[in-house]
C-alpha positions in Angstrom: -1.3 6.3 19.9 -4.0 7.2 17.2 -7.7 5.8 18.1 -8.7 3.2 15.3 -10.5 0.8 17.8 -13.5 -0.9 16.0 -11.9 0.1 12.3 -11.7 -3.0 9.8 -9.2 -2.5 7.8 -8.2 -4.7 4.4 -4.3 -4.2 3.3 -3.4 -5.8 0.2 0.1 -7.5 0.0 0.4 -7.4 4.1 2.8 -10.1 4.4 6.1 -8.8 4.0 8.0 -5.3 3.6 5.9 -2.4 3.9 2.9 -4.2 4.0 3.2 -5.8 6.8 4.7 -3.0 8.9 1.4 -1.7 7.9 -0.7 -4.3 9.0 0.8 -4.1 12.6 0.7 -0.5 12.7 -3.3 -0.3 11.8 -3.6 -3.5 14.6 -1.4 -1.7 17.4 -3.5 1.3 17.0 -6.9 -0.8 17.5 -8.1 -1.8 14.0 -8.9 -5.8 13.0 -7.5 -6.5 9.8 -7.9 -8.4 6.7 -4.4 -8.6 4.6 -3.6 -10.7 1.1 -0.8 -12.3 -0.1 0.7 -14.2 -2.9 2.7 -17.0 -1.9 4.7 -16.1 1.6 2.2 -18.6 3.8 4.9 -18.4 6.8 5.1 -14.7 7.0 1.4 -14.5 6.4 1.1 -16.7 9.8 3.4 -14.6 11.5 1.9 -11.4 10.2 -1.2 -12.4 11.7 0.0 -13.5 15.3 1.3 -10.6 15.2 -1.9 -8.9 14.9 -3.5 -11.4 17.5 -0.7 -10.4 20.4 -2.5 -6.6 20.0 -5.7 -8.1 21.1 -7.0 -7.7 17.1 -8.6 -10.3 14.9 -6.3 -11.2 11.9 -7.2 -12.6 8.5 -5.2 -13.5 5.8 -5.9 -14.3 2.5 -4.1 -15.6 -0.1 -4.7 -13.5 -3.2 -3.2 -13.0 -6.5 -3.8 -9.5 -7.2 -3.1 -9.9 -10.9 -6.5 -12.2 -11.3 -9.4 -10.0 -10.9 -11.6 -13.0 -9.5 -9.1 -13.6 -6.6 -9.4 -9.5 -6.3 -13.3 -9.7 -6.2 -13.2 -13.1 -3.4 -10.5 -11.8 -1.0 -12.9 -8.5 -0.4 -15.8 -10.9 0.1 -13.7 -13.1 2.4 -12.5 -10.1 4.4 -15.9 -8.7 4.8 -17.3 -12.1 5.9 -14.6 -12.5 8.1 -14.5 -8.8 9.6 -18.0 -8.1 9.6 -17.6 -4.8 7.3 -15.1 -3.1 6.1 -13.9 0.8 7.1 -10.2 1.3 5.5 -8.7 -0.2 2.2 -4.6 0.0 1.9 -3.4 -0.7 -1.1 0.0 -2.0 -0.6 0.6 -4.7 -3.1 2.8 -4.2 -6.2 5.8 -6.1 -7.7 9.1 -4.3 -9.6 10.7 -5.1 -12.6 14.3 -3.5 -13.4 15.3 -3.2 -16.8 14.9 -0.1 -20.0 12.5 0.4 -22.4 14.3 -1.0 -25.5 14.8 -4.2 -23.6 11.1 -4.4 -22.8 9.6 -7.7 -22.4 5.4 -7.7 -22.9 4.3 -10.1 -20.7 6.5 -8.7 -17.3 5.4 -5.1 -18.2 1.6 -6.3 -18.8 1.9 -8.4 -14.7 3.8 -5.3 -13.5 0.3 -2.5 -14.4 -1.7 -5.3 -13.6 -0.4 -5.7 -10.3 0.5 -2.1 -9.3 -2.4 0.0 -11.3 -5.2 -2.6 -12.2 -5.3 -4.1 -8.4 -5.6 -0.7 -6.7 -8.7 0.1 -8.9 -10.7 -3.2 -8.7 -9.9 -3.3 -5.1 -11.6 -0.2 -4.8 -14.0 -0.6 -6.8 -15.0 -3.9 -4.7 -14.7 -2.2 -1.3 -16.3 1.1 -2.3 -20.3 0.2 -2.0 -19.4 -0.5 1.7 -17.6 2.3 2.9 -19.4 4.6 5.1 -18.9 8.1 5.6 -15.1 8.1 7.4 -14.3 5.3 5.1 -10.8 5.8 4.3 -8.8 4.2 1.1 -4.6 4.6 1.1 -2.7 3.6 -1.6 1.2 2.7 -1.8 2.8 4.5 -4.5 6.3 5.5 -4.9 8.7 8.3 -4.9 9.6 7.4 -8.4 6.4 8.5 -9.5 7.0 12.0 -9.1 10.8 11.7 -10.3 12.9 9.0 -11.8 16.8 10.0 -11.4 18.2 7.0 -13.6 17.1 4.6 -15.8 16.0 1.4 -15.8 12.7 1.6 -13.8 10.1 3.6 -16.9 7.7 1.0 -16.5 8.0 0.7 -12.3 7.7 4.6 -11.9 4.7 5.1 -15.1 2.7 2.6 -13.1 3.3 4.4 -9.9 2.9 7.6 -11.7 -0.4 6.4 -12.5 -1.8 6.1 -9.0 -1.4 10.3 -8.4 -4.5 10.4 -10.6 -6.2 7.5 -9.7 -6.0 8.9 -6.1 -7.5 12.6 -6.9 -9.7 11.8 -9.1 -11.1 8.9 -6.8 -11.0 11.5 -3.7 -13.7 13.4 -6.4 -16.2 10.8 -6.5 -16.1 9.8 -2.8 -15.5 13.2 -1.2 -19.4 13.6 -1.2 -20.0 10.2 0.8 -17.5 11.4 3.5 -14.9 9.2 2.0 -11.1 10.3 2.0 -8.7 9.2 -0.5 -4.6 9.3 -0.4 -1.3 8.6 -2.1 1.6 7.8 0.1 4.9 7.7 -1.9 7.9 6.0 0.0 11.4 6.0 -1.1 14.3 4.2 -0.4 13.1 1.6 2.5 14.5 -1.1 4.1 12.6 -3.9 2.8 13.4 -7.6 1.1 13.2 -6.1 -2.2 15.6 -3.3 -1.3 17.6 -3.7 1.4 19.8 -1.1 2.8 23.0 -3.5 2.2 22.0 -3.3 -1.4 24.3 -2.8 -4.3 22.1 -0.1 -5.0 21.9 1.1 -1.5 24.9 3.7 -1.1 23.8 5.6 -4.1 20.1 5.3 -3.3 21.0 6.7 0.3 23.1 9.9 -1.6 20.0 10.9 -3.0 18.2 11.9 0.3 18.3 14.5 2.3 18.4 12.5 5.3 21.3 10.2 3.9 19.5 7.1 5.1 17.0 4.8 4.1 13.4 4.4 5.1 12.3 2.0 7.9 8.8 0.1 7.0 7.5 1.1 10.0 7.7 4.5 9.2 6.1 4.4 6.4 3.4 2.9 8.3 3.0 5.7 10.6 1.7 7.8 8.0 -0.7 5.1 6.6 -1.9 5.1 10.5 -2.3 8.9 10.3 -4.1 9.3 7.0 -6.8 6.4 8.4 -7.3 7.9 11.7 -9.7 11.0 12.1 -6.9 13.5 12.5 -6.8 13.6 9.0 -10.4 13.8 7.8 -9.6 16.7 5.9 -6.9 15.5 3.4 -8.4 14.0 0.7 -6.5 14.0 -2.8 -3.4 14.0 -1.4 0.5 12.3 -2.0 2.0 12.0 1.3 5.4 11.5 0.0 8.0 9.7 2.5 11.6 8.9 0.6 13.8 11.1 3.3 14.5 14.2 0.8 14.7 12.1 -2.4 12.7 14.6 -4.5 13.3 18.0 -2.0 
């Protein structure tokens, strides 16, 4: 078990999926935690008994992390609620399937809003509070460092985008103490792509492992980058898809 008692942690989408495997993993290991979500009120409840049965306080917001005022208010919210704030995960981000020529404006506009907008005003909210150990953790995407069929452009630019949004970040914090990393899943077992998918017996040929992802273990290496035993990686993509892109 990695130490992260007295940690106050903020994850963004925490409801569902990854997210909320997250949210668990940062409470089993000590922290309290702040999470947003859109619309899944139910799971957002369970989430945060969940959190409660480790002995952790649990707060959950609902947020649209397309609308920059709701960004702004869930950081104050969580910082009211948590007293401070030591570790931002950037978890939320929606998918849209579909190429180029077919493109439709207003998906592809909520789709960088959501995945690459969010991340940065998040940041930007939660940064004057960090303290030296502050940690910030986004969730990218193993399609941002290769896309082996079509139909995803816009999905894997936006998560394409977050690789320089984390080193350049790690730049201007690394100074104040403050570490900053990319952790790029693959193929996991979530709502949004389960591993009885349509899609899931090709997805699974493209690993090395031959098997999806489990949320949870995607977790584990949000856990690690927060905790001290990795105050020197700063800058980084932690990537996590089984093989996909060996």
């Amino acid at each position: 078990m990695i130490d992260l008692n007295g940690k106050r942690a903020l994850v963004t989408g925490g409801s569902r999926g990854i997210g909320a495997a997250i949210v668990e993993a940062l409470a089993k290991n000590g922290a309290d935690v702040a999470f947003t979500y859109h619309s899944s009120s139910e799971k957002a409840v369970a989430v945060a008994r969940s959190v409660e049965s480790h002995g952790r306080r649990a707060v959950a917001i609902q947020a649209d992390s397309a609308d920059p005022q709701a960004i702004a208010r869930a950081v104050e919210d969580a910082m009211a609620s948590l007293g401070g704030l030591d570790i931002l995960v950037n978890s939320a981000a929606i998918g849209h399937s579909g190429n180029i020529a077919d493109l439709n404006l207003d998906e592809y506009q909520t789709l960088m809003d959501v995945n690459v907008r969010a991340p940065v005003l998040f940041a930007k909210a939660v940064i004057p509070h960090l303290r030296d150990g502050g940690r910030i953790i986004t969730i990218g995407s193993a399609l941002g460092e290769r896309v082996p069929f079509p139909g995803v452009t816009p999905y894997a630019m936006s998560k394409a985008a977050l690789k320089s949004f984390t080193r350049g970040l790690s730049r201007e914090l690394g100074p104040s103490g403050i570490t900053v990393n990319l952790v790029q899943p693959g193929a996991t077992d979530t709502d949004a792509n389960p591993a009885d998918g349509a899609a899931a017996d090709f997805q699974r040929s493209l690993t090395s492992l031959g098997r999806y992802g489990e949320p949870r273990e995607i977790a584990n290496a949000v856990v690690f980058l927060a905790s001290p035993a990795a105050s020197v990686i700063t800058g980084a993509a932690l990537t996590a898809d089984g093989g996909a892109i060996a």
